[in-house]
N, C-alpha and C positions, 0 to 999 in steps of 0.2 A: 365366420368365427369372430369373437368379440373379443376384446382385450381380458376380460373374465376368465382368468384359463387357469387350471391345475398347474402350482410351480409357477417359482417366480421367472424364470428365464426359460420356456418351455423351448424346445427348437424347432415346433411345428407353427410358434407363432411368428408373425413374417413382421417388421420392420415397420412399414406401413399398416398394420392391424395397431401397434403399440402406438402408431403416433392418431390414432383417431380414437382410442381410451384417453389419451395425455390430453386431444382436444375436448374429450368431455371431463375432463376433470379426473380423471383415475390414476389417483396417485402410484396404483402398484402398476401401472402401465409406465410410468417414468420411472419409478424402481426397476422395472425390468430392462428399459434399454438403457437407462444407467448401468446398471449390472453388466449389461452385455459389451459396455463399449467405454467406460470408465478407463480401462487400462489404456487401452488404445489412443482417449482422447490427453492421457496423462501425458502420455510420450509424446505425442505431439504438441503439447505447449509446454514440457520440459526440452522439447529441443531449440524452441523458437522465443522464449521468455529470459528477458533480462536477469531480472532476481529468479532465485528457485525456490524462496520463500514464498513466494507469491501462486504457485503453482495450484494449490489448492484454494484459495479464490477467487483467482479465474477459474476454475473447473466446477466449482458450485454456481458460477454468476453464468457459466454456458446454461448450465439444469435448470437453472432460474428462469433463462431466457427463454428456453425450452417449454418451458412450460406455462411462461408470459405469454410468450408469440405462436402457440401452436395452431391457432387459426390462420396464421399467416400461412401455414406451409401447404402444399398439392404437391398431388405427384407430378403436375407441371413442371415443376421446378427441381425434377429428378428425386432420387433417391433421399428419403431422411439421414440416413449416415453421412451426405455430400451437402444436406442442408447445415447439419448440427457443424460441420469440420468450417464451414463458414463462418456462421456464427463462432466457434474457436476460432479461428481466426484472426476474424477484427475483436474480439474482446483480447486477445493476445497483442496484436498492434495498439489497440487504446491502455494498452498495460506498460508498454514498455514506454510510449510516448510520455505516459505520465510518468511514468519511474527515473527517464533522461533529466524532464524537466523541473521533477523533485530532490535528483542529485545535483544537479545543477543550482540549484536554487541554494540546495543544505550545503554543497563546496563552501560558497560563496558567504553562506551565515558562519560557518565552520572558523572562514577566516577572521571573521570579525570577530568572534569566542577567542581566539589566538592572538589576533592581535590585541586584544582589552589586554593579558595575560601576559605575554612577551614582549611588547614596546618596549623601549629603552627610557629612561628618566628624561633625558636629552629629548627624546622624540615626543614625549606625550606630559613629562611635566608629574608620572605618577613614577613610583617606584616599584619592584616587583610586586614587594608586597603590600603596595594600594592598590596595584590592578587584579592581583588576585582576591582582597578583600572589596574591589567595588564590584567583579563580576559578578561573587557570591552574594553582596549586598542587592544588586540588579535582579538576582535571580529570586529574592523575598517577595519580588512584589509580580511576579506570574504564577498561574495559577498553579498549585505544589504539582500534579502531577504531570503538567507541561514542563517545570522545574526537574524532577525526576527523573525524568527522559533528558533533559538537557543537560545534565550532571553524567549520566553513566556511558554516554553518546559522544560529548565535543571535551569532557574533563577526563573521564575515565577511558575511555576508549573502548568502550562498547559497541557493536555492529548492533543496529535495528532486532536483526534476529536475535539476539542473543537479549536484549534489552527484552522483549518481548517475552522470551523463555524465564527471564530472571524475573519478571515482575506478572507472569501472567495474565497479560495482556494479549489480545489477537494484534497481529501485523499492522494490521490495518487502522488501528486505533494509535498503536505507538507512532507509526509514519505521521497522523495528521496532528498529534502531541508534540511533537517531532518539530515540524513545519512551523505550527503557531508557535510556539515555545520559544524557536529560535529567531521566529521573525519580530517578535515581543521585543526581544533582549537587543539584537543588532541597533531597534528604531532607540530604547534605551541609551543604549554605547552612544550611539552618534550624538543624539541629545545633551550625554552627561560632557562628552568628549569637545562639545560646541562651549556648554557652558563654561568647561574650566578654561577651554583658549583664552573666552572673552573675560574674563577672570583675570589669565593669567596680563593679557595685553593692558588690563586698565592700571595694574599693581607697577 
């Protein structure tokens, strides 16, 4: 039997018939064990994934892969549903790793947004409101929609998700708006924050 079959999810076709249509190319052979195992693979990278925003891009980048690598697979290597949970797997681990070290990263810009903002006069030499007019000023000269996401994100208090819903953006585009955006402005702050010391020490 060939992956050619009446209906898309027949239940006379076996697992390994869909993954030798996927290796020649037959798309409705990967629609059909997508169909058959999407749910299943949801839940298991909803139980193991940092963000839950994220769920549906690693579950397309599994199908992806699926469909990249499927010469890679034999029955050597046991069953396709035990190959595919691997590949979920490490794309679920390479998700979260990057997600740690993208919070980590935005913490840390986050405070430099806060501190330009809240310093005290005594501390930085600026008053409230020149650090809120220099942040704003700072933020004219990155690209408007890096600025955009840096506005509704570290000013407004926006979560990623919600940032993304509000501007129609996929996730995935706002995180790396996100990232440049804020690492733009920190190298900014520090620069403008050098110059007014050396400013203020020659006055």
């Amino acid at each position: 039997m060939n992956a050619n079959h009446n209906g898309v999810d027949a239940p006379d076709v076996t697992d390994e018939v869909l993954m030798v249509g996927i290796q020649q190319k037959n798309q409705e052979a990967l629609n059909a064990l997508s169909t058959r195992y999407k749910k299943l693979l949801r839940g298991l990278i909803a139980s193991k994934i940092y963000c839950q925003g994220n769920i549906d891009d690693v579950l397309n980048g599994v199908l992806h892969e699926v469909w990249r690598k499927a010469n890679l697979y034999s029955t050597l290597k046991g069953k396709p549903l035990g190959w595919i949970i691997r590949i979920t797997s490490r794309r679920v681990i390479d998700n979260n790793r990057h997600e740690a070290a993208e919070n980590k990263a935005c913490a840390g810009l986050e405070e430099s947004v806060k501190y330009a903002t809240s310093t005290s006069s005594e501390d930085s030499g600026y008053t409230d409101s020149d650090q809120v007019d220099r942040v704003m000023s700072l933020m004219m000269e990155i690209p408007e929609a890096q600025a955009t996401v840096v506005r509704l994100w570290a000013l407004l208090g926006h979560s990623q998700q919600e940032i993304a819903d509000l501007t129609h953006t996929p996730l995935s585009t706002v995180k790396t708006r996100l990232g440049l955006g804020l690492k733009k402005l920190r190298q900014m702050l520090q620069s403008s924050s050098f110059r007014h010391h050396r400013q203020k020490q020659k006055s």
